[in-house]
C-alpha positions, 0 to 999 in steps of 0.5 A: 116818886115810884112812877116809871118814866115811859119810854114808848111801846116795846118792839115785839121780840122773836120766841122760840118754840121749842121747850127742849131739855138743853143739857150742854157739857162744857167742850172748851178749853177752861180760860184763868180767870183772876178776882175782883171785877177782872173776874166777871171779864168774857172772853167769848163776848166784846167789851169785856164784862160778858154782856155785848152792848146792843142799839136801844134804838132798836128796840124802841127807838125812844132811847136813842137819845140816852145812847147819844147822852153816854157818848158825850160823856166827859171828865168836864160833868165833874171837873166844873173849872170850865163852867159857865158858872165856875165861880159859884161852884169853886166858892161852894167846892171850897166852903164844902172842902174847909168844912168836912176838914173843920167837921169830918162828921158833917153834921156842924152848922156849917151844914145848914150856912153852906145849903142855904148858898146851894138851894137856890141853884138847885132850883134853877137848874133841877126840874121835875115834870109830876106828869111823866116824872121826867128829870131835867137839868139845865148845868155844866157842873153835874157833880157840883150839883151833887154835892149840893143837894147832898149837902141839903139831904143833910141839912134836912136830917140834921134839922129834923134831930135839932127838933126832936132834941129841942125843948120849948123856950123859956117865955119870950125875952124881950130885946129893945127896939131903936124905939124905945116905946117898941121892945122885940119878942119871938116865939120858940118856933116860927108861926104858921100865919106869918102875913105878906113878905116886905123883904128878905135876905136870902143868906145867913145872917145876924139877928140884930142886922135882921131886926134893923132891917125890918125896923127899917121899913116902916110896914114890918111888923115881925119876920121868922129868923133861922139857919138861912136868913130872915125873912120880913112880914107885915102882920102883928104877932101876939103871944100865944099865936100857932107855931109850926108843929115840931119836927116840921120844916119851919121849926127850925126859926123862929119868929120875932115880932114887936110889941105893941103891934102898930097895926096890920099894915100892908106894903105898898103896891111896888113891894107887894108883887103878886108873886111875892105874896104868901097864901095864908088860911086855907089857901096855904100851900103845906109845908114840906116835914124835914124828913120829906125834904130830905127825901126830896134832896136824896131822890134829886141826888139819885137823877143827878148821879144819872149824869155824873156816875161816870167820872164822880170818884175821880173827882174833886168832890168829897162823895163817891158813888157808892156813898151816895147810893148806900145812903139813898138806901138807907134814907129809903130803909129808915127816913125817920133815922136818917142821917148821912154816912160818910165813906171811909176814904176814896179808894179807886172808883169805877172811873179810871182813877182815884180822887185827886189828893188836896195841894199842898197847905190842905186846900181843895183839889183843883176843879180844872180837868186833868191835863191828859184831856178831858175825854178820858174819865168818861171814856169808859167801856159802853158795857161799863157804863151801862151797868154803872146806869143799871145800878143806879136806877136799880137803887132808885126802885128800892122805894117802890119795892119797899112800898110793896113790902110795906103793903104784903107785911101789913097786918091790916085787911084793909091794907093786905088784901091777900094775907093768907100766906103772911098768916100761915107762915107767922103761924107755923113758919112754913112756906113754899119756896120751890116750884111744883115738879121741883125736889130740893131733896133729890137735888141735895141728894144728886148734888152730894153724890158727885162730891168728895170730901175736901181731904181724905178721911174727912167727911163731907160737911153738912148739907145746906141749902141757900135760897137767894132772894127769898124775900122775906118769907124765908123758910125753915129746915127742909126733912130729907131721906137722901137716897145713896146717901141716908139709910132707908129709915133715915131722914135729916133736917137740912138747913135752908138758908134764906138771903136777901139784898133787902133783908133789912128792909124786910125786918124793918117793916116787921117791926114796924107791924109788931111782927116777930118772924119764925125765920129771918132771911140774911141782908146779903145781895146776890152779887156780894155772896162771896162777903157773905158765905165762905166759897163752896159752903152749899150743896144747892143754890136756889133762886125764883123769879129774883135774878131779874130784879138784879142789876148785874144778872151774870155776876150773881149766877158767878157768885152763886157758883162760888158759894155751891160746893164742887160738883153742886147745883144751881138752880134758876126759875124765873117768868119769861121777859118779864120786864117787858111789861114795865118797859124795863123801868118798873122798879128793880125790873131792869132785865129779861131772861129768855132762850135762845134756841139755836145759838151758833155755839150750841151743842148737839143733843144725842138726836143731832138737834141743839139744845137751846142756850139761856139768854140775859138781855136788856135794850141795852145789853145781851149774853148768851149765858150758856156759851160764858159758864162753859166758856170760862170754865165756871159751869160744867153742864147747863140745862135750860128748859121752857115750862108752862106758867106756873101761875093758875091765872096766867095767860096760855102764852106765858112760859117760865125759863128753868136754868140748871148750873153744876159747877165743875168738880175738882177732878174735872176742873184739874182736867181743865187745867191739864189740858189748857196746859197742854194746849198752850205747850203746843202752841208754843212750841209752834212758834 
């Protein structure tokens, strides 16, 4: 499943050569910026958002079709009134609707009635390709597929806890045949040689209308019974027979059989078609655990959202984009525990709109596109779209990083073939977290002495330093002397605090070693700072080779800003274009950095030459990352710098990107305000 799809050889991108210390102080007019997402809007880029939309195309022309793709887009891939195949969906819209209103915890029976109508229309319309890992689906109705593989995820987990709760049946009771020399028995689980197939039904159904059925036709002898209908065998099963194990799929029926066995008795040839016929012995195919169908579901749920992301929360089905990413997350971070988590209400998604209400009486919303045309929801900005993309496949790659967590945190040789950094920081707690060349000390030290207390006769609080994206080996305190700051003979212990948009999983795999660590970094992604940490709270904010594993790069330098104290740095170091390599589809590596190294908005060093901007970029997107701080205000100085590789086995041609970042004073922020204010008197006094 970690397999990235491969979308041809990347197209060589131009370098610079310069490694030039860029130290650009901010020239222009501060711009009011508001919160929530109108907070990450540029107004030095088009679109909106900061990133300019680039042609994929390209870049490596493979991916021109998922720029057509998105122009199709339309309100039509989640309001399936006009369907080809309307009516399936409409009945399985209403089942879904009547049941989470009946059980708002989905988790009642209804769950496994409603997935056994869902499974067989996902397998005809969802197709996998094991050799590339390419997804295919062939259906108008994206979002209703959706909500039934979401369902079936469900159905799996619930399954899986029945099981575990389950305790064996007391000996089998008998039931009486309509032949009364014949009586019927079953077995607590379903059994594992279960014989040829002479007839199903493929539905929900009663037991005694199963049992009839089967003493209908003359070859079956026994037939496995369960949440999904019945399925009739022609093999003699005897008390005492091997049952699927529990906990595996299969454990959840069981098989009735009767007794005494008339013979094993074959169907005749019009019945037993060969690709009706069940491989038994060792030709068995295995079966699926509920937790591995269940995984199965949520990486299905994961390729269709690929399709629908763009209208789902102005849709009427009941799940929302963000509930089915946190929960793939949370399948991936503990399948053994899963089981679905509901959002608390449909607030205003990334589409246009909230949900539609339910009508009058509770019944469910109308399936049919909303009456100011069907192009609408989809027509959201080409930037917007993109990083709604971005995000999805980013939580996609949470299971390949934490199978390489899972490998680095193994106490185990002959899995860890490099433990010597797990052992010394078990050990001792210490770890290196910065880069040769770098002072975190000197950095607190620099940014304390362009602070002033918040109000006056107040002290300056604590020093603290936050190392984002720690992964988990998260360092403890840093002893500094702070020249200016500390007397000669005084040194401090300054707090370094580690977080992590992964920190759970980081925990988990620890526990699941016996592991206790000597410091835990906290479950914070760097987009979501600001729910994490209060505004201002760190003299420095540090960040190595993670930010490229984000899917919204330039929101989390903005976030990292609003965490960093007036005056404060942040500090970035990351590999060069690194997600090249993996054609920007390896895992969380959706994003390049680079410089730019004379950039039309540049500024002049005091030789005359330009300093060199920071560069974002994608095949899709692109922002002169310089040019936005000061542009909006958010940064007073960046600097931005080529180093050698730091890595000793890196090839002569790999560089490292360093970034500084201050962030504005309050002196000069009000100095800002003053001046935009006088330009916008000018200005309209000119008019």
């Amino acid at each position: 499943r970690a397999k990235p799809v491969p979308l041809g050889r990347p197209s060589a991108m131009p370098r610079p050569t310069t490694a030039a210390v860029a130290v650009v102080v901010a020239a222009t007019l501060w711009v009011p910026r508001v919160g929530g997402e109108a907070a990450i809007r540029s107004v030095s880029s088009s679109g909106g958002l900061g990133y300019t939309v680039t042609d994929p195309a390209s870049y490596d022309p493979a991916l021109c079709a998922e720029t057509t793709f998105d122009r199709q887009r339309s309100a039509r891939d989640c309001f399936c009134g006009q369907s080809r195949h309307s009516q399936v969906y409409w009945k399985f819209h209403v089942q879904l609707h009547e049941g989470l209103s009946s059980d708002p915890s989905f988790s009642g029976p209804w769950v496994h009635e409603l997935c056994a109508v869902a499974y067989p229309v996902i397998f005809r319309v969802v197709s996998v390709d094991p050799t590339d890992d390419s997804f295919a689906m062939h259906s108008d109705c994206s979002a209703g597929i959706l909500a039934m593989v979401s369902v079936c995820a469900q159905s799996s987990a619930l399954q899986r806890l029945q099981a575990l709760a389950a305790v064996e049946d007391s000996p089998s009771q008998r039931i009486p045949s309509r032949d009364r020399s014949r009586v019927w028995r079953h077995t607590p689980r379903v059994v594992t040689e279960e014989g040829v197939s002479v007839g199903d039904i493929f539905q929900p159904a009663p037991l005694a209308e199963c049992l009839a059925k089967c003493e209908e036709i003359p070859q079956c002898q026994s037939l496995a019974f369960g949440p999904y209908g019945c399925h009739l065998k022609d093999r003699c099963v005897h008390e005492g027979d091997t049952m699927v194990p529990a906990g595996e799929q299969g454990d959840d029926y069981q098989t009735y059989y009767l007794e005494p066995c008339v013979g094993e008795l074959r169907a005749p040839e019009p019945i037993r078609r060969q690709e009706l016929e069940e491989p038994t012995g060792d030709q068995a195919l295995p079966r699926n655990t509920h937790v591995e169908e269940m995984l199965n579901m949520m990486s299905f749920a994961l390729r269709v959202l690929e399709f629908c992301y763009h209208c789902i929360d102005a849709s009427p089905w009941p799940f929302l984009l963000s509930e089915v990413l946190e929960n793939y997350a949370l399948a991936v971070e503990a399948p053994q525990d899963f089981r679905w988590k509901r959002a608390a209400g449909r607030p205003l998604g990334p589409s246009t709109r909230p949900g539609p209400a339910p009508g009058a009486g509770g019944e469910p919303p109308s399936m049919e596109p909303p009456e100011d045309g069907a192009p609408t929801l989809g027509a959201l900005p080409p930037n917007r779209l993109t990083l709604l993309r971005l995000q999805v496949r980013w939580t996609r790659g949470l299971e390949m990083e934490a199978e390489f967590w899972r490998i680095k945190l193994s106490p185990d040789p002959a899995v860890n073939d490099r433990m010597e950094r797990l052992e010394t920081w078990m050990s001792t707690g210490e770890v290196t977290w910065f880069l040769e060349g770098d002072e975190p000390c000197s950095w607190v030290a620099t940014s304390r002495g362009a602070q002033s207390p918040s109000r006056p006769g107040r002290s300056l609080p604590t020093p603290r330093i936050l190392n984002v994206g720690s992964g988990p080996f998260a360092p403890g305190p840093l002893t500094c002397k702070l020249p200016g700051v500390d007397a000669a003979t005084e040194s401090r212990r300054i707090p370094v605090v580690a977080a992590d948009g992964l920190a759970r999983y980081y925990l988990r795999i620890l526990d699941e070693h016996g592991l206790a660590p000597p410091h835990s970094p906290i479950q914070c992604p760097v987009e979501e700072l600001h729910s994490c940490f209060p505004p201002g709270h760190f003299d420095v904010v540090h960040m190595r080779n993670a930010l490229d594993h984000v899917f919204d790069p330039l929101l989390g330098i903005q976030r990292m800003l609003h965490v960093v104290r007036p005056g404060g740095w942040v500090h970035l170091r990351h590999a060069r274009n690194e997600g090249i390599a993996g054609s920007f589809r390896n895992g969380l590596h959706q994003w390049a950095f680079d410089t730019i190294e004379c950039p039309e908005s540049s500024a002049r060093s005091e030789g005359g030459g330009c300093v060199p901007s920071f560069l974002l970029w994608n095949p899709e997107l692109r922002l002169d990352v310089t040019a936005e701080l000061l542009a909006s205000g958010l940064a007073q100085e960046v600097h931005t710098e080529l180093h050698d590789h730091p890595s000793d086995d890196a090839p002569e041609d790999e560089r490292y990107v360093y970034v500084d970042i201050r962030k504005p004073t309050d002196a000069e922020f009000g100095r800002r305000l003053a001046a935009a204010g006088e330009l916008a008197r000018v200005q309209a006094s000119a008019v």
